[in-house]
N, C-alpha and C positions, 0 to 999 in steps of 0.2 A: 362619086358624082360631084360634079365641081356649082358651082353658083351660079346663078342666073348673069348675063350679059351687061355689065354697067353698060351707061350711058350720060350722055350730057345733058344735064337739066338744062342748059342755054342761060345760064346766071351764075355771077362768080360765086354767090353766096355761101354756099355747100363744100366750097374748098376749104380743104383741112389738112395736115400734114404729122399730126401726131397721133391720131387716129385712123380706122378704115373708115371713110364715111359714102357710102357710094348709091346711085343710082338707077334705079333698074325699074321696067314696064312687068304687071303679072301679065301673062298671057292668058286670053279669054275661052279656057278651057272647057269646065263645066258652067260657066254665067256669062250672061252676055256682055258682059264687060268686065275688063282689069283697071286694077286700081296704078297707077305711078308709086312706086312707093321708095323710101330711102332705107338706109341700111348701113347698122354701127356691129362692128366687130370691137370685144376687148382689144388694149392694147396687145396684151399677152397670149392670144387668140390660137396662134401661130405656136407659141413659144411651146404650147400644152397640148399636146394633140390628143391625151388621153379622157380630158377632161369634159362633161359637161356642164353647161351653161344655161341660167336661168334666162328669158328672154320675156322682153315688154312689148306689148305689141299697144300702139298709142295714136288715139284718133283723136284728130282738132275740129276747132269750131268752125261753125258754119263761114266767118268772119277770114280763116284763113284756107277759107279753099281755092284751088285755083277756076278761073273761067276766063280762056285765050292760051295761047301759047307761049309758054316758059315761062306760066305763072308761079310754076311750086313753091317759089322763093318765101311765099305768102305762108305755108308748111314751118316755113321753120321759127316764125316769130316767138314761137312759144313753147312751153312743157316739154317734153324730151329732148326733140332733136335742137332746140335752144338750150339744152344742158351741152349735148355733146359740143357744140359749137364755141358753148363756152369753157368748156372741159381742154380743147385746143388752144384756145388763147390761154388759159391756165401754164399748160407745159410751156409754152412760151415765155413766159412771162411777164404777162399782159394781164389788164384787169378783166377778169370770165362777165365778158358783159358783150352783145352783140346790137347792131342798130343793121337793121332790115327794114326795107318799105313796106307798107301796105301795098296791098294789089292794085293795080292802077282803077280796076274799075272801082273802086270805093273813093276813089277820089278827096283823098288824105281824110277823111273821117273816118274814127276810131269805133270802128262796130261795136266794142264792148264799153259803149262808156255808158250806157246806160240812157233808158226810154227818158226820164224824166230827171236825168243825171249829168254830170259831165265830167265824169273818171276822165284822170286822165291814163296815154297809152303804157302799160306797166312792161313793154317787152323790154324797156331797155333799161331793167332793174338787173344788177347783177346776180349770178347766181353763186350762194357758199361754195368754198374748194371741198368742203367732203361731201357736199353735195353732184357737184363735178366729177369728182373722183367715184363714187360709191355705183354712179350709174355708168358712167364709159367704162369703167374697168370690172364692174362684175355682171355685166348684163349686155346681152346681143338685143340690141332695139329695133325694132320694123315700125315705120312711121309712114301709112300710106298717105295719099296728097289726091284727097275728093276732086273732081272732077265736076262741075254746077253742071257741067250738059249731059251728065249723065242721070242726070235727078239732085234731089234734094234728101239729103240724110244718108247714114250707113246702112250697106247694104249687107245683109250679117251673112246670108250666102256667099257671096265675092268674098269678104274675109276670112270667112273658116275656107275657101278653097285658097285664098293666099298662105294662109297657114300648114292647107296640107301641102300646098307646093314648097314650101321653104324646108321645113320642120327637120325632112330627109334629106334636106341638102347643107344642114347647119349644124355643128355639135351643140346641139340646143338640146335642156333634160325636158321631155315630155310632161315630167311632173310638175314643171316651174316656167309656166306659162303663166302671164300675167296679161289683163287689158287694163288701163286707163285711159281716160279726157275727158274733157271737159264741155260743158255746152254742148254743141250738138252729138262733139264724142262722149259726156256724158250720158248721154239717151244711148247711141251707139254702143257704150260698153254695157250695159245692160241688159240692150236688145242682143247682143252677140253673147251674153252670160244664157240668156235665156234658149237663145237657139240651140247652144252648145253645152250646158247644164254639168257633163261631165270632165272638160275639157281643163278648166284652168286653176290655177292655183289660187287666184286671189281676183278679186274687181275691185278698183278704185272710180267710181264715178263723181265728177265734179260737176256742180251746178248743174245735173240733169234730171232725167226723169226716167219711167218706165212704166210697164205693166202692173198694177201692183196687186192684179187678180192673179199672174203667172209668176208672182215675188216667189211665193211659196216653192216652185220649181227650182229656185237658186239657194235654199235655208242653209245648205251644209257646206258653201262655198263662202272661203272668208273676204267680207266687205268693208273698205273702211272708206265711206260716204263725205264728200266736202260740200258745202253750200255755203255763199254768206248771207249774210241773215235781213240786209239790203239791198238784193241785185231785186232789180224790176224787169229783167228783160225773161230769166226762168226762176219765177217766185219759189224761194225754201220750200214752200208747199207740196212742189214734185216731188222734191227729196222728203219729206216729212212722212210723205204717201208710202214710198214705197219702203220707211225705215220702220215706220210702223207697222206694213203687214207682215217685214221680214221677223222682228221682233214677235210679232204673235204667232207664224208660221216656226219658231224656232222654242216658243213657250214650254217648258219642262220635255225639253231635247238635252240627254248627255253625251257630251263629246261634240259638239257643232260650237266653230267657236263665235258667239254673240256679234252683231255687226253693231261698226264702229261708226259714228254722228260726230264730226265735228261743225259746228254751226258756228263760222265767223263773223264775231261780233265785229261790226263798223265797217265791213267790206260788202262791195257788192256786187257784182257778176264776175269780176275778174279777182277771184277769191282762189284760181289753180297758182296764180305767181307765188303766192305766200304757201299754199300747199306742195308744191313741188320743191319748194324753199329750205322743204323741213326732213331733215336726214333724216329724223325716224323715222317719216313713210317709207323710206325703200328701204333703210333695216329691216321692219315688218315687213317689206315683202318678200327682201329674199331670205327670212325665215318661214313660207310659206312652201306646201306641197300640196299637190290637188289631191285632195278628199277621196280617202281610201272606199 
């Protein structure tokens, strides 16, 4: 079975030449709507045909979704598909740094600078080359690109059916499915851990929040939690909630491995740039396999 149909986002941004980095609509199969979404192949993708591959599946903040036509460019400011991006200027030989606009309807104000703050915009921080390196070349990434007219927030049905669609069409290991994001994809990776309880090998959620009556449904799935310890726009608090009932739902459990709290001090909502920064999280995850 071959890949779903690229297409043209209508914005250069998304061009790459040392990677696969490509484009494609889900089709609105079993939900009433498909997500837009992007799509990283390893370098060596091709080379290995025997092989598979651990895969991230990566939802962004409310702040970069699209709303109008040939918005998605707003998609790639940040977290994953902002690695890949810079993972290409890397083989080049260029500094792995990217400058993208905000989406025009935001009207150059930086959504994450904070309520009573004024961060500034952190997308055009460079990212490390092992950092670069670790995620384009050992991980197929799927980075869907929210849609405001379709609602507000992830929709965890559309995802697990974008994932059944791909899954079989990608040498992707079933075992080594991962979600992160942040902010709204923070709540998003959550709610999509909780829909799908058996599904993935690990949850990274950043500055978000959850259930933390249905925390208990996620104990044996490994988490490793980011919040900074200043953001005023989704207070530590949500994250606090739902670290503490995982912790008490996981209380003299052997063999579940304990979820991981980092609480960044002096940072404040835009606490994923420093988190995705740090090679060890995706070492950790792709030492990870979904919970026998």
């Amino acid at each position: 079975m071959s890949l779903p149909h690229a297409k043209d986002p209508g914005h250069p941004y998304a061009q790459t030449t040392n990677i696969s980095f490509t484009f494609h609509t889900q089709p609105p199969t079993s939900t009433p709507f498909g997500y837009d979404y992007f799509l990283s192949l390893p370098s060596s993708y091709d080379a290995d045909t025997t092989k598979q591959w651990p895969l991230v599946l990566f939802l962004h903040g409310a702040g970069e979704s699209q709303r109008g036509p040939n918005e998605s460019y707003a998609t790639l400011r940040h977290g994953v598909p902002k690695i890949i991006l810079c993972y290409d200027r890397l083989k080049d030989g260029k500094e792995p740094s990217v400058e993208i606009p905000l989406a025009a309807r935001l009207r150059r104000k930086n959504p994450n600078k904070g309520r009573g703050r004024n961060d500034g915009d952190k997308s055009v921080v460079p990212v490390p080359a092992g950092v670069c390196e670790i995620v384009a070349e050992e991980f197929i990434t799927v980075t869907p690109s929210l849609d405001m007219d379709n609602g507000y927030g992830w929709n965890a049905h559309t995802l697990s059916a974008l994932l059944d669609e791909l899954l079989p069409l990608l040498r992707a290991d079933p075992s080594r499915v991962h979600v992160t994001g942040f902010s709204m994809g923070g709540y998003g990776t959550w709610a999509l851990g909780l829909h799908s309880p058996d599904r993935f090998a690990s949850l990274v959620p950043i500055c978000g929040g959850g259930d933390s009556v249905l925390a208990k449904n996620i104990k044996h799935v490994p988490q490793w939690v980011h919040h900074g310890e200043l953001d005023d726009i989704i207070p530590i608090g949500e994250s606090v909630k739902m670290v503490s009932a995982l912790e008490r739902a996981q209380r003299g459990l052997d063999g579940v491995e304990k979820v991981r709290f980092t609480r960044w001090e002096g940072l404040a909502h835009d606490c994923w740039t420093e988190a995705y920064n740090q090679v060890e999280l995706w070492r950790w995850m792709l030492e990870k396999r979904r919970p026998k």
